[in-house]
NUKOL-163461 format. One line per 10 residues: number of its first residue (from 1); their letters; for each residue x, y, z of C-alpha. Coordinates in steps of 0.05 Angstrom, whole numbers. Layout:
// NUKOL-163461
NUM = a = X/Y/Z; ... .
This chain:
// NUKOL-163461
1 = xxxxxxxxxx = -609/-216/-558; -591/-293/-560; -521/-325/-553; -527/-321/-638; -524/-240/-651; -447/-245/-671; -445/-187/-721; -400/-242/-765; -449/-305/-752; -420/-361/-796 .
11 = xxxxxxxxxx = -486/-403/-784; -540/-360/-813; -602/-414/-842; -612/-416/-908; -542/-386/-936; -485/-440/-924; -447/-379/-892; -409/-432/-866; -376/-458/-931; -301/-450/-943 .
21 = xxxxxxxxxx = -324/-410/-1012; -370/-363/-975; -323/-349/-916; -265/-334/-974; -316/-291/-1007; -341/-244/-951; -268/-234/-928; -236/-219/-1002; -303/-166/-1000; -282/-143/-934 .
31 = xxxxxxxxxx = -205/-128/-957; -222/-104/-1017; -262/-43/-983; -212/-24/-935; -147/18/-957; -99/-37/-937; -84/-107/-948; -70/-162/-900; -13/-219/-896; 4/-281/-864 .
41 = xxxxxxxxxx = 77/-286/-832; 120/-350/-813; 178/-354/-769; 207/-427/-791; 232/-472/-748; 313/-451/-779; 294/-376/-758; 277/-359/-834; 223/-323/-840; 161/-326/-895 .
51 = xxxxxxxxxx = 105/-287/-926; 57/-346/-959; -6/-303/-962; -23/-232/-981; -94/-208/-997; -109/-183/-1065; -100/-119/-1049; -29/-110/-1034; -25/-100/-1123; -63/-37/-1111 .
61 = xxxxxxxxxx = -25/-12/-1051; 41/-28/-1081; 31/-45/-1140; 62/-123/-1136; 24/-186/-1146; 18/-231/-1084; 66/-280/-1113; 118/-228/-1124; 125/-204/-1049; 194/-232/-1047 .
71 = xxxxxxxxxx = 245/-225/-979; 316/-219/-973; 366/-267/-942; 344/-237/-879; 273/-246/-881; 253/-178/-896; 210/-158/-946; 244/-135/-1009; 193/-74/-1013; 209/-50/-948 .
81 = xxxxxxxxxx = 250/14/-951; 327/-4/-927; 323/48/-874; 270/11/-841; 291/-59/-853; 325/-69/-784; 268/-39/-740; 222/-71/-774; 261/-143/-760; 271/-130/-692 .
91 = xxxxxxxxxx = 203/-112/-678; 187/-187/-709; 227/-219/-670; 202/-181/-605; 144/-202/-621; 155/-279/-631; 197/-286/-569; 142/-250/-529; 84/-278/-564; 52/-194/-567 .
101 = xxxxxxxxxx = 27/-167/-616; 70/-132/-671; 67/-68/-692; 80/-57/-760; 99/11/-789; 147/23/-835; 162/57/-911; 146/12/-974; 175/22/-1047; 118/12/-1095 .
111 = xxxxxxxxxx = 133/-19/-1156; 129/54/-1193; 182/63/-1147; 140/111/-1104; 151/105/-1036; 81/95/-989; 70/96/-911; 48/28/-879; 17/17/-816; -18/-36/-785 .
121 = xxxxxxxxxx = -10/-98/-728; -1/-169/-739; -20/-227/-689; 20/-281/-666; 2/-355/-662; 38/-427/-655; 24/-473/-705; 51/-539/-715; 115/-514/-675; 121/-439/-718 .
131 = xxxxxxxxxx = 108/-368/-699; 53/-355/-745; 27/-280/-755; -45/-259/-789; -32/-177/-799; -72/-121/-832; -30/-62/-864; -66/4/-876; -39/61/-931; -25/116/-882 .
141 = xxxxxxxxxx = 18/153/-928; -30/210/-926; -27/225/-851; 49/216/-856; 64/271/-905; 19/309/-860; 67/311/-812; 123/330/-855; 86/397/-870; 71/413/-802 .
151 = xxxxxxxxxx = 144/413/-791; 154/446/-859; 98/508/-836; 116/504/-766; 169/573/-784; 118/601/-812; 62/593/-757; 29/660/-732; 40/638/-666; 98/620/-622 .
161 = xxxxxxxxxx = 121/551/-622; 177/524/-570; 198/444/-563; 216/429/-494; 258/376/-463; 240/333/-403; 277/386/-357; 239/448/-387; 301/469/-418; 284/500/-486 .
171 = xxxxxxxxxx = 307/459/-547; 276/502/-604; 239/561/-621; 202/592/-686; 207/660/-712; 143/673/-681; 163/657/-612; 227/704/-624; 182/764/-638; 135/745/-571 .
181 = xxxxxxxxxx = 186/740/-532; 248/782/-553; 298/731/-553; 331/710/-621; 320/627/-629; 391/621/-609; 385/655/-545; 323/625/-522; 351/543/-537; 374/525/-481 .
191 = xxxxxxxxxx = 340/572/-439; 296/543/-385; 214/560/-400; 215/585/-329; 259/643/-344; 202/667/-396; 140/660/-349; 120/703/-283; 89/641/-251; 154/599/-259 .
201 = xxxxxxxxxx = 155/533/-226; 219/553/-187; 263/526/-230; 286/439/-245; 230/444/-299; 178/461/-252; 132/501/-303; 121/427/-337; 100/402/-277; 37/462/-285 .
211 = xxxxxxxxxx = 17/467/-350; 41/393/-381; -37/370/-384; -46/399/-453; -93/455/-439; -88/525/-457; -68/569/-395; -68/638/-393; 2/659/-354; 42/713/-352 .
221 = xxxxxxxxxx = 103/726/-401; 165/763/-400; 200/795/-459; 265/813/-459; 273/880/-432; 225/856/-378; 160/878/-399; 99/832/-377; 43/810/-427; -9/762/-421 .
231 = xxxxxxxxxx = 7/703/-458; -39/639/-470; 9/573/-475; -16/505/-496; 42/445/-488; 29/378/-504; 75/325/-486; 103/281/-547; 145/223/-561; 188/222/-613 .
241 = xxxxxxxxxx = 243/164/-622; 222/144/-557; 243/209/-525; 192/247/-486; 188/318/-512; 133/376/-493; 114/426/-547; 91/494/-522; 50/537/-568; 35/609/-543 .
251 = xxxxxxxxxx = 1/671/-558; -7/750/-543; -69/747/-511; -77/826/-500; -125/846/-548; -186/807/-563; -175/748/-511; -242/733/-511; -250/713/-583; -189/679/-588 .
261 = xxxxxxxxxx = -198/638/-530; -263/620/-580; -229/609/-634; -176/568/-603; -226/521/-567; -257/522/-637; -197/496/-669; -188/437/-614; -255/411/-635; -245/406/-703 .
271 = xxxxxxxxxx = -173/372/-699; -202/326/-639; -261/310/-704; -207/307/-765; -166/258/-716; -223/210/-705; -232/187/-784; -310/172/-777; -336/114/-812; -376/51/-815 .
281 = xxxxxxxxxx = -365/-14/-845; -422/-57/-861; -438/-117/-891; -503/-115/-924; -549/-173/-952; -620/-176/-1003; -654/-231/-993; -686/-269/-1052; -753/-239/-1015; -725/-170/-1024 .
291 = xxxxxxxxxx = -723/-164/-946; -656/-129/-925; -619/-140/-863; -549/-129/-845; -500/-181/-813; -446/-136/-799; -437/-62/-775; -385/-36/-742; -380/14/-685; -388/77/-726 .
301 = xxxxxxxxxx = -464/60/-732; -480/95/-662; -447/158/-669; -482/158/-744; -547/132/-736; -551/133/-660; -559/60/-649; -530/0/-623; -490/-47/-678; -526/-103/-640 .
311 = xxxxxxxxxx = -604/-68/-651; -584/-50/-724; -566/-125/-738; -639/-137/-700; -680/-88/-735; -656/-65/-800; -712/-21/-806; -669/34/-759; -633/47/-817; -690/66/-859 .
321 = xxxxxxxxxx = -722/102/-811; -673/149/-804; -688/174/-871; -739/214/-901; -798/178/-942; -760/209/-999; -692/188/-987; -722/112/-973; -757/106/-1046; -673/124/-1066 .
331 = xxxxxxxxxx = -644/80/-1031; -689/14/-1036; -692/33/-1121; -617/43/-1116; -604/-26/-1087; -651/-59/-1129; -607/-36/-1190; -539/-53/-1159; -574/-126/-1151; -604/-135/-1213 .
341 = xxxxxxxxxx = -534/-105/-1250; -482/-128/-1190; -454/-62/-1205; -411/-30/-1149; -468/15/-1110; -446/89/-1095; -495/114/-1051; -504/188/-1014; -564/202/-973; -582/243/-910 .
351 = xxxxxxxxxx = -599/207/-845; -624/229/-773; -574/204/-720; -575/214/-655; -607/275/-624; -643/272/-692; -587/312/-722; -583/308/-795; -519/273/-829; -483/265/-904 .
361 = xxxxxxxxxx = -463/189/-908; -429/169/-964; -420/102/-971; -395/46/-1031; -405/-23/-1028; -391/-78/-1075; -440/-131/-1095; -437/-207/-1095; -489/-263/-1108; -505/-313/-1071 .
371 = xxxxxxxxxx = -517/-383/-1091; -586/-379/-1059; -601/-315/-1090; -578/-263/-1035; -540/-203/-1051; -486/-186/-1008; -456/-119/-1009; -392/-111/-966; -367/-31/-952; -360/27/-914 .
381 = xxxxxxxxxx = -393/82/-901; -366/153/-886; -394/222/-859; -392/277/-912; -436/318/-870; -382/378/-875; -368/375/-953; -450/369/-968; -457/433/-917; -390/460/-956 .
391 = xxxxxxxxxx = -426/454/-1027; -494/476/-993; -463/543/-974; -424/550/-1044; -489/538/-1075; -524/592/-1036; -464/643/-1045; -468/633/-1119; -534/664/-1122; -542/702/-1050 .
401 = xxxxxxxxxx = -501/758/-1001; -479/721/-947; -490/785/-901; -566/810/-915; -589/738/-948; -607/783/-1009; -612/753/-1083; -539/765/-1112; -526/804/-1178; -526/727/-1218 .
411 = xxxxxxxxxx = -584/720/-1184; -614/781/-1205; -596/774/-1285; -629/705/-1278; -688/727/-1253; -694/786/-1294; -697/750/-1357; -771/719/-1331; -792/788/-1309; -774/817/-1381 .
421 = xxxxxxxxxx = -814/757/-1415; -872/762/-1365; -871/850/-1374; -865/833/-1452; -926/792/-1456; -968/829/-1415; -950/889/-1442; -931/914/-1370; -867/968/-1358; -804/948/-1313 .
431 = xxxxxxxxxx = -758/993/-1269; -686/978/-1252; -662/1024/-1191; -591/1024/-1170; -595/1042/-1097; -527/1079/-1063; -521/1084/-994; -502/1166/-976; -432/1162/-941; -433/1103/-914 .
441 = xxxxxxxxxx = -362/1093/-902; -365/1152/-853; -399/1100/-807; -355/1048/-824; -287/1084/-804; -324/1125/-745; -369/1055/-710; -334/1000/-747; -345/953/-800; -394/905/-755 .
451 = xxxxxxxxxx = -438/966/-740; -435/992/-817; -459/914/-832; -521/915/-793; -535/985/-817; -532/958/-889; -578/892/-873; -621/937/-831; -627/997/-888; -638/937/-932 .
461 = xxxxxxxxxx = -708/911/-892; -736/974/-896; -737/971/-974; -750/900/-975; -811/906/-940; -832/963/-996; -831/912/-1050; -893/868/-1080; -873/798/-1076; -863/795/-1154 .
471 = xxxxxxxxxx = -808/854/-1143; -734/829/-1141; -682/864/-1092; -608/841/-1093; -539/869/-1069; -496/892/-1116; -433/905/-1085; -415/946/-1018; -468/992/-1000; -503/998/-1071 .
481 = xxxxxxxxxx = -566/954/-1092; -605/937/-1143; -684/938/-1144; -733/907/-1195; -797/940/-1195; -851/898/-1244; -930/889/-1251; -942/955/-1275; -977/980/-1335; -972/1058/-1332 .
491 = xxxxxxxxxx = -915/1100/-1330; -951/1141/-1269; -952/1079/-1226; -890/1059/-1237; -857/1136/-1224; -901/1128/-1158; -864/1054/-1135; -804/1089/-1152; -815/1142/-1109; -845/1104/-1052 .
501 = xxxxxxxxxx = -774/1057/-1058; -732/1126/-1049; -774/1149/-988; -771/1083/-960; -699/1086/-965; -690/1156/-928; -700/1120/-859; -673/1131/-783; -648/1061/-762; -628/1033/-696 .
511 = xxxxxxxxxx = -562/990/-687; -525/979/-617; -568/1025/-593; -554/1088/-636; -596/1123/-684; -561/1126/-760; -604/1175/-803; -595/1139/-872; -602/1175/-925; -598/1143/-1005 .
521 = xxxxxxxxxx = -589/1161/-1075; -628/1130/-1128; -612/1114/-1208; -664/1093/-1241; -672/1059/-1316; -737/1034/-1352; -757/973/-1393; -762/990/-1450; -740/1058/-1460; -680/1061/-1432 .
531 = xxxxxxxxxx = -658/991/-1448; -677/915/-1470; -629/872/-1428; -613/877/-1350; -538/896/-1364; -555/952/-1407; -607/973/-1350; -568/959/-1288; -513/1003/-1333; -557/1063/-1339 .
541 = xxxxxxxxxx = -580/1055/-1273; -513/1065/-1245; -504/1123/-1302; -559/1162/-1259; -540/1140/-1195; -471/1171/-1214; -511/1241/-1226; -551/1223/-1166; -494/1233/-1124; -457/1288/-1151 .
551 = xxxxxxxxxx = -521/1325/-1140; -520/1312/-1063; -546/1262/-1015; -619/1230/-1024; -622/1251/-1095; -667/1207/-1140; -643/1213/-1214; -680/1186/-1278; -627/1160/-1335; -629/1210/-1391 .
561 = xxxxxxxxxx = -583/1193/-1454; -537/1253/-1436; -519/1219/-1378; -493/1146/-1432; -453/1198/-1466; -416/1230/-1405; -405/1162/-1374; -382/1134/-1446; -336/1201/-1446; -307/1189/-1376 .
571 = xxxxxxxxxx = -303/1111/-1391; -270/1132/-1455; -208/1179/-1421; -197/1125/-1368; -177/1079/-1424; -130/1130/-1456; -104/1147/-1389; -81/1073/-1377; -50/1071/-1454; -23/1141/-1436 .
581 = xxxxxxxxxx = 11/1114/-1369; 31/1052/-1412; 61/1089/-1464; 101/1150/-1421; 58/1198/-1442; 58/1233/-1377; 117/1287/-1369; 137/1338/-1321; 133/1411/-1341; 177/1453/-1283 .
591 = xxxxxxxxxx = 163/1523/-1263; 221/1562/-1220; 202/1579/-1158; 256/1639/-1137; 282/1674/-1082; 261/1743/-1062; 316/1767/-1037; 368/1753/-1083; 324/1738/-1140; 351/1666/-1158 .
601 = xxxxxxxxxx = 328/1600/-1175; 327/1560/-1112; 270/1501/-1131; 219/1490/-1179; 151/1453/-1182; 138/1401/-1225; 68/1400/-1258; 38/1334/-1299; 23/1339/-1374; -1/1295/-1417 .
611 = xxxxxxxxxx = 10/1304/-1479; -39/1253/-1524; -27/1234/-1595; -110/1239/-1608; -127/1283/-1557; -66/1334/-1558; -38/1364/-1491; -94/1352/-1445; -118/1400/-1379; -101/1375/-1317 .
621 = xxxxxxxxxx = -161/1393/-1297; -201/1344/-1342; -164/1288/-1329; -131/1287/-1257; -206/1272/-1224; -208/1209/-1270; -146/1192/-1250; -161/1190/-1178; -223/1161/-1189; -200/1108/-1218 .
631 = xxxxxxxxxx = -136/1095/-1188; -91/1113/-1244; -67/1170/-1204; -27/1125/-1164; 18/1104/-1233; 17/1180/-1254; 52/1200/-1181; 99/1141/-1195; 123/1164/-1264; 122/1238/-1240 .
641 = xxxxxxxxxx = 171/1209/-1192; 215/1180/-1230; 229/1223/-1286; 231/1281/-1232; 287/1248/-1202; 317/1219/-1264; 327/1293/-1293; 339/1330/-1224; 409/1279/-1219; 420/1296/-1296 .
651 = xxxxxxxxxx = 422/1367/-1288; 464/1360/-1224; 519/1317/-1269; 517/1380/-1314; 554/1419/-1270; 481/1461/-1244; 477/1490/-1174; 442/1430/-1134; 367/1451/-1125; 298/1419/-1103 .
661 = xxxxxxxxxx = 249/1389/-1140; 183/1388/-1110; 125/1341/-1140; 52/1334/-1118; 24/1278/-1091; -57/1273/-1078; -96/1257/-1010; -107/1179/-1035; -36/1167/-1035; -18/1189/-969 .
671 = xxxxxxxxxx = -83/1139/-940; -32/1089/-980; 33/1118/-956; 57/1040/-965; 57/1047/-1041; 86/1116/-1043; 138/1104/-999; 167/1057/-1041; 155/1091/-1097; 212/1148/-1068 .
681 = xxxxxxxxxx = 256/1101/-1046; 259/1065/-1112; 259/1139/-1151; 321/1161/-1112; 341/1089/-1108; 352/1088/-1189; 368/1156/-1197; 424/1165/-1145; 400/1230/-1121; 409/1255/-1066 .
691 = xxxxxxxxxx = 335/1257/-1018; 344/1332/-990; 335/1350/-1069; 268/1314/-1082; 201/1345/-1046; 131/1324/-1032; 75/1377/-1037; 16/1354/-1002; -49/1396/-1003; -76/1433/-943 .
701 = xxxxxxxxxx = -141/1398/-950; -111/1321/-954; -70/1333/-905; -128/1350/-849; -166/1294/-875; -137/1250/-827; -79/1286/-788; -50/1240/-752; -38/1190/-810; -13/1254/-844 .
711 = xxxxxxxxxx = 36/1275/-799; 67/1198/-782; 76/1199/-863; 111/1259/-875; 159/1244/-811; 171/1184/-839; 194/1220/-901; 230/1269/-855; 270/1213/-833; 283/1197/-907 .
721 = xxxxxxxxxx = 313/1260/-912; 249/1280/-958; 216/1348/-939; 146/1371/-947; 109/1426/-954; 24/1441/-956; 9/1467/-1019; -51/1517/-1035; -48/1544/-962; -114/1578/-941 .
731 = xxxxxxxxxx = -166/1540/-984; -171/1480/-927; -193/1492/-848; -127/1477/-819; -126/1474/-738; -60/1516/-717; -56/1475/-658; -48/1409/-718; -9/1448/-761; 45/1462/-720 .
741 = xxxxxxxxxx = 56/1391/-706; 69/1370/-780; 144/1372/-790; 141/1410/-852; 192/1465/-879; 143/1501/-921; 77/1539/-940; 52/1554/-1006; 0/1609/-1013; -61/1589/-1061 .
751 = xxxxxxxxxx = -59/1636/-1122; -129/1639/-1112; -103/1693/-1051; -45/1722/-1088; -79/1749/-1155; -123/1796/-1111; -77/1821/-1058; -82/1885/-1086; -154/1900/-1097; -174/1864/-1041 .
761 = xxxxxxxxxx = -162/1877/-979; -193/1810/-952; -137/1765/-993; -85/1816/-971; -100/1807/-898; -98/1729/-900; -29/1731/-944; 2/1780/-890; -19/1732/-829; -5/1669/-876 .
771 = xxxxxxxxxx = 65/1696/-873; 66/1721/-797; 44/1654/-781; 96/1625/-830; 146/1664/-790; 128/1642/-728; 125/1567/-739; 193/1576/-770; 183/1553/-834; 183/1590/-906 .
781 = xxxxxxxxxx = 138/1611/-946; 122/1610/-1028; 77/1648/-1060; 45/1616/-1124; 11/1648/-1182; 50/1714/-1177; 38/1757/-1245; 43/1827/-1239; 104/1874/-1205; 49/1897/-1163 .
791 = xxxxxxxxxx = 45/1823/-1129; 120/1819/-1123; 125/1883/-1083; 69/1873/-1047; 96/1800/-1017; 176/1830/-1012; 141/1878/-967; 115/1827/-925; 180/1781/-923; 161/1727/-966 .
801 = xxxxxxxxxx = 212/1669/-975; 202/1653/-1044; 151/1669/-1103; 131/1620/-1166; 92/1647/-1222; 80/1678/-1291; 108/1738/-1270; 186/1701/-1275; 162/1635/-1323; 110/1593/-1336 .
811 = xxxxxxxxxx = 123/1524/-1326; 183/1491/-1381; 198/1422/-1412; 254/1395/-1385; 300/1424/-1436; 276/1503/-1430; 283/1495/-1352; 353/1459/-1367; 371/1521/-1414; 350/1569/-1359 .
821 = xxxxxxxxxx = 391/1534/-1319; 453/1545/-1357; 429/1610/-1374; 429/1629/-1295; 363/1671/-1304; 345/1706/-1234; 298/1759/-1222; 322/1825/-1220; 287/1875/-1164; 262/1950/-1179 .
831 = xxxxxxxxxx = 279/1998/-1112; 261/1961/-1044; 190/1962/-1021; 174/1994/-968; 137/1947/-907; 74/1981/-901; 60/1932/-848; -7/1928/-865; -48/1907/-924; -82/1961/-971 .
């Protein structure tokens, strides 16, 4: 280009660019775009110093017209915040005796009394004899308080942050680093970082000297008690109040140092982006021609547009052609509006940088006319790429799974509605089918949840490629979807799809090289039989996947009204059972369990009832799988609990012999021990009684579920001074070599084995080694659902602890059990059996 391809040129022909007016206008458009304002400073000749000039814009920073920036007697600025006052004069006159630039930072007090962050550099000059300065300050106050909440979540940073001194000596640590390293915060300030690492620097700060560059490095740590780990350490060297100091950020890089490594480079990027601020500021003219040319861009133009601020102010057809054909027609009929209107032009539009990557600008510019006729739009342009891709992504998760790409259940609905209309005109049938993957979280606790994901996505392609492309298939939630089946005319046809769909789903697929035999259960509903509206369908759809599923795996199951009713019925008692919980209509009943040897009342069990005002005292039976199903059994336990404890303590204060009371608890809450946990301690907690007289009773089947979990819970209520004891003994598959390591004090025989022990010789064999075993594992053993004399002899014979049963009571309301209590009831013994040693 020639000597005149100044992006500023004052002596363009044909626009008297070079008139006081214009020059006055293009800067007061240039200020007025950019979050600052700018100022002209004098240093009289009597060492007083002036403001005479500040750009419009200072009244929107701070709120003050230009004539009211007023100074002190020492030439400060009266908005300047006193704390900064002296700095901010000495960096003045630094800068006048030196002739350098000035750097200006320093707090302001708007006239709202807010306080904002300035920043920004003035020039110096001599004219006629005075220090003159032409400065720009910028509203930083954003990027300030910034900084105050990095120090603010610094304590509560995942990982370990230490600040170093210049000698490596440790000046402070987070709670973080305490738990990576051992060392209380205390301990480690004033510790040298050497003393923490394996690679030390041998002392005199020589592990600064290492890793001072600001890179991660993986190194060696050392804990406290001397144990090694590998630790990753980033430090960073920062001045603050002209000190140097070094910030060290580390890391337990055992596990998964691979993908953190990722994530941390990751995170680098993005900061090293969010530091950079992208934009472009442009000054843009339309001539009276309608040609359109730009005599100004800045720098930001090549990493935007991927060309040179000198070819763009050549050839201002590079900016259009990095835009669609579509995108050009918006911006040319955009422009031609803000210059017919001189309204401020807000303008968004994708271009093709460099590397033809697509970009978000968003840009706003504000118009001025020439007196030739030219419209000159002065402004800046920024890169929203990240907040268009943002709202892209929302967009799409508002209407698709993010994991198989599938339509979402919104999306479904919507496009339901136009399959009903279509099916309604045409006279055509429609099939909702609520697909439910068979055990599916089997693989996702055995091969993990990545592996259960691309089972699901791949399980999902199979069906998908079932459908006609006017069938709809969407994910509903977790392993169930949804399936609209349309275009058909006959019920026959339609049963056939149906069908096909449910073979299709019973598929072998192949993920990380294993096989998974998937096998699903289908509900199915019809347009218009079984419903008018997709939530009615997708309702009775689930209705007979429900029955689907209770009837094993790979069942396909047609909605039938019955199934509305029972689904109404068990909708219906989970309502009630929330009121009931609500309401304390949940009560313990207690049946005495008693010794059989001296025939007293050593425990009891307590047993839920709930007594309902519509539904009277309802079976246990009915309502306890509800309850788990839906939760509520967690709240139930918790009452139980309570009023367990609560009464226990009462009866205790009455002067009654101290016993146990021992209260069930069901599989789910010992997968959430968390919950019960606290539950007990805040039972005994209220209650003031004493743990060794509360007991959990854990069934032999839930506790086999998952051993290991089982046993760490129950020794954790060991330590609590809680015991436990497996209820309904015999019914489960217990391991011996398991059940001897669960530090229990007691078995309880399933009535189911008891009430036949003497007619069947089977039941009697497994309650005589129930209690050999018992015996040998050192721990007692209770007999429930004991009945007859018969039973009692029978089990006296074979050294049974304890019995609990009709036989002696059937389970009380607090105040019977109480009056037994105080009654001292005990069970009084015919002759002693004789040990058979055998069973009948």
């Amino acid at each position: 280009m020639s000597g005149n391809n100044n992006a500023w040129d004052t002596n363009s022909a044909g626009e008297g660019l070079s008139s006081p007016e214009a020059l006055a206008a293009r800067f007061a458009g240039l200020t007025a775009s950019l979050p600052g304002f700018g100022f002209l400073r004098r240093l009289n000749a009597d060492g007083t110093i002036a403001y005479p000039w500040f750009s419009d814009n200072v009244t929107k920073i701070l709120g003050f017209a230009p004539k009211d920036m007023g100074v002190n007697s020492n030439g400060c600025l009266h908005v300047i915040h006193w704390a900064d006052r002296d700095r901010h004069l000495d960096a003045i006159r630094h800068s006048a005796a030196s002739m350098r630039p000035c750097d200006e930072e320093f707090r302001a007090i708007t006239q709202s009394g807010q306080v904002r962050w300035l920043r920004g550099a003035s020039t110096p000059r001599l004219e006629n004899g005075q220090v003159v300065w032409d400065g720009v300050l910028i509203d930083v106050t954003d990027g300030r308080r910034a900084e105050f909440r990095l120090d603010m979540l610094m304590e509560h940073a995942a990982d370990s942050i230490l600040i170093l001194d210049e000698a490596g000596m440790i000046d402070s640590a987070n709670t973080a680093a305490e738990a990576l390293f051992g060392w209380t915060a205390s301990d480690l300030a004033g510790r040298a970082m050497d003393d923490l690492l394996a690679e030390n620097g041998g002392g005199n700060g020589g592990f600064l000297a290492a890793v001072s560059d600001g890179r991660p490095r993986e190194l060696t740590g050392i804990r406290k008690n001397g144990d090694q780990f590998p630790l990753e350490l980033t430090t960073s060297e920062v001045r603050m109040e002209g000190h140097r100091l070094f910030v060290g950020i580390g890391r337990d890089i055992t596990q998964r140092k691979a993908t953190e490594n990722a994530l941390l480079e990751s995170e680098q990027r993005l900061r090293a982006i969010a530091g950079n601020m992208p934009g472009m500021v442009f000054q843009r003219v339309l001539g009276p021609d309608g040609t359109m040319r730009f005599t100004y861009v800045s720098e930001g133009c090549r990493t935007f547009l991927g060309v040179e601020p000198e070819e763009l102010l050549e050839d201002p057809e590079l900016f259009l052609q990095c835009m669609t054909a579509d995108e050009q027609k918006l911006f040319l009929a955009a422009l031609a509006r803000s210059a017919e209107t001189l309204e401020p032009l807000d303008e968004e539009m994708a271009v093709f940088g460099a590397g033809r990557r697509r970009r978000w600008l968003r840009g706003q510019s504000r118009p001025n006319r020439r007196p030739n006729g030219s419209v000159v739009w002065d402004g800046v342009m920024l890169d929203v790429t990240e907040r268009k891709t943002a709202e892209q992504r929302l967009s799409f998760l508002a209407y698709y799974d993010p994991l198989t790409r599938l339509p979402n259940r919104t999306a479904f609905l919507e496009r339901f509605a136009g399959a009903r209309e279509n099916a309604a005109r045409s006279h055509q049938l429609l099939a909702v089918l609520s697909l439910g993957i068979d055990r599916f979280g089997i693989i996702n606790a055995t091969m993990g949840h990545s592996v259960g994901d691309q089972v699901l996505t791949a399980s999902a392609d199979i069906v998908q490629s079932g459908l006609s492309r006017n069938d709809i298939m969407a994910r509903a939630s977790g392993d169930r979807f949804l399936v609209l089946l349309s275009g058909h005319t006959s019920r026959r046809e339609l049963t056939e799809m149906v069908e096909r769909i449910h073979g299709l789903a019973q598929s072998a697929v192949h993920v990380a090289g294993d096989e998974f035999e998937v096998s699903t259960s289908v509900g199915v509903a019809l347009f218009p039989r079984d419903g008018e509206d997709a939530e009615t369908l997708i309702k009775n759809a689930e209705a007979a996947l429900q029955r689907a599923k209770s009837q094993g795996p790979a069942t396909l199951q047609f909605f039938t009204k019955e199934m509305s009713s029972r689904a109404a019925k068990t909708l219906s008692l989970q309502n009630k059972l929330r009121r009931g919980l609500e309401h304390g209509e949940f009560v313990p009943y207690y049946q005495p369990q008693v010794d059989l040897v001296t025939g007293a009342i050593v425990g009891m069990e307590a047993l839920v009832r709930w007594n309902n005002p519509e539904l009277g005292m309802v079976s246990p039976g009915e309502f306890i799988p509800v309850a788990e199903e839906s939760g509520l059994i967690d709240g139930i336990c918790e009452s139980m609990l309570a009023q367990c404890a609560r009464q226990n303590k009462q009866w205790q204060d009455s002067g009654f012999r101290p016993i146990p009371v021992a209260v069930n608890v069901s599989g789910r809450q010992f997968q959430y021990a968390r919950r019960l946990i606290t539950a007990l301690e805040t039972s005994l907690g209220e209650s003031g009684l004493d743990p060794r007289y509360l007991e959990i009773e854990l069934t032999e089947s839930s506790a086999m579920r998952d051993a290991d979990s089982a046993i760490a819970v129950v020794q954790t209520l060991k330590d609590m001074g809680i015991s436990c004891s497996i209820d309904d003994f015999g019914t489960g598959y217990s391991s011996l070599s398991v059940l001897k390591r669960f530090p229990i004090t007691k078995l309880k025989i399933d009535r189911s084995f008891v009430m036949d022990v003497i007619t069947d010789p089977n039941d009697a064999a497994i309650v005589d080694a129930i209690v050999a075993m018992a015996k040998a594992l050192k721990m007692k053993v209770v007999a429930e659902g004991v009945e007859h004399t018969q039973h009692l002899d029978f089990l006296r014979a074979l050294g049974c602890d304890q019995m609990q049963g009709y036989l002696f009571s059937r389970p009380l309301p607090a105040t019977e059990m109480g009056q037994m209590l105080a009654d001292g009831k005990c069970l009084h013994f015919g002759p002693a059996p004789r040990n058979s040693g055998t069973a009948p």
